[in-house]
N, C-alpha and C positions, 0 to 999 in steps of 0.2 A: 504494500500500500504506500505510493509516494503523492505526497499534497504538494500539490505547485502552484505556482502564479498568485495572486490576492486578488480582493472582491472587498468593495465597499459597501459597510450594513449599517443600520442601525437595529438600536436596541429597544425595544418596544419596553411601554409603562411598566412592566412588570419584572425586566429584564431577562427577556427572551431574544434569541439572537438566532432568525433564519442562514441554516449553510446553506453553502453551493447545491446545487441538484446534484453535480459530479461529485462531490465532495459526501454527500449521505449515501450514496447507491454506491459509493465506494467501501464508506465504512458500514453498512449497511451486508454488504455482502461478505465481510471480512467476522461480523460480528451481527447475526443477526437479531438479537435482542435490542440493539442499538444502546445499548450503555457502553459511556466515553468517562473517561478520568478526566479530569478538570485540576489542573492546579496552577502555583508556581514557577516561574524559570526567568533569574534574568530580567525582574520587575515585569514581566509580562505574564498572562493569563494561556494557558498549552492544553492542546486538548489530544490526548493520546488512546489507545486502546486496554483494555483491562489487563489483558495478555503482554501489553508493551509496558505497564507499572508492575504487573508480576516479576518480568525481569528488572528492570529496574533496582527493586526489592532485595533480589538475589546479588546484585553487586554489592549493592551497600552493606549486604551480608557477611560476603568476604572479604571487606577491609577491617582488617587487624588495627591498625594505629591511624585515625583518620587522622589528616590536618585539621586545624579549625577551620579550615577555607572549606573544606570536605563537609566539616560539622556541619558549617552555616548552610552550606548547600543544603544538606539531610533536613535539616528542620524547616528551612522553607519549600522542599516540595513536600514532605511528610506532614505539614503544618496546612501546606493548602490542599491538602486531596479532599476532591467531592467528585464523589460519582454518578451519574448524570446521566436522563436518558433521551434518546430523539423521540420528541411527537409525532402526531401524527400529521403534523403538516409539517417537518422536517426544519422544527424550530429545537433549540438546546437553551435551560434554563441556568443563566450562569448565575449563580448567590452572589447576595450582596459581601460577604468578606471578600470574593473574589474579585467582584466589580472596583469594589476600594482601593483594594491593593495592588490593582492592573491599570488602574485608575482609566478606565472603562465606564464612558458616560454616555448619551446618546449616540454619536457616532463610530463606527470601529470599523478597522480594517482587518482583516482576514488575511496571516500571509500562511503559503502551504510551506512547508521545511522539510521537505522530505515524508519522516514517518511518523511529523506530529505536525500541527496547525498552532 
């Protein structure tokens, strides 16, 4: 699953934030329940697959002597996980801890990164 290109959205009253069409039938077919992990990275909001924080998980696992730079990392994607599911009109409900800290307010751009958004 590689996300490319960006798309300019807004975020409705409630903060909801319609994907791409390509972008849901991609994760949609990879994950058919459509639950997305939502968190942290880099003061931005990342939206990855359950299976791709699974791993994730496992690294952090086998570091024996993190850095604090390591640490600080662990706590802020561990600190923002929410997991999250697509509607049915192919909207994603991003929380408001999340909105704050992405600082994520009515307009947002959408970049694809490969095998996260």
């Amino acid at each position: 699953m590689k996300f490319r290109g960006h798309v300019h959205r807004s975020l409705d009253a409630k903060g909801r934030l319609l994907l791409p069409p390509e972008w849901r039938d991609m994760i949609l077919a990879k994950v058919p329940d459509g639950n997305l992990v939502l968190t942290l990275y880099e003061n931005c909001v990342i939206g990855i697959t359950p299976a791709q924080w699974a791993e994730l998980e496992r690294v952090f696992e086998k570091i024996k002597a993190p850095t604090k730079q390591m640490r600080d990392l662990q706590r802020k994607l561990f600190g923002g996980f929410e997991e999250i599911g697509i509607d049915k009109q192919g909207r994603i409900q991003i929380p408001t801890h999340l909105r704050k800290s992405g600082k994520l307010e009515r307009e947002v751009v959408l970049l694809g990164v490969g095998n996260r958004f």
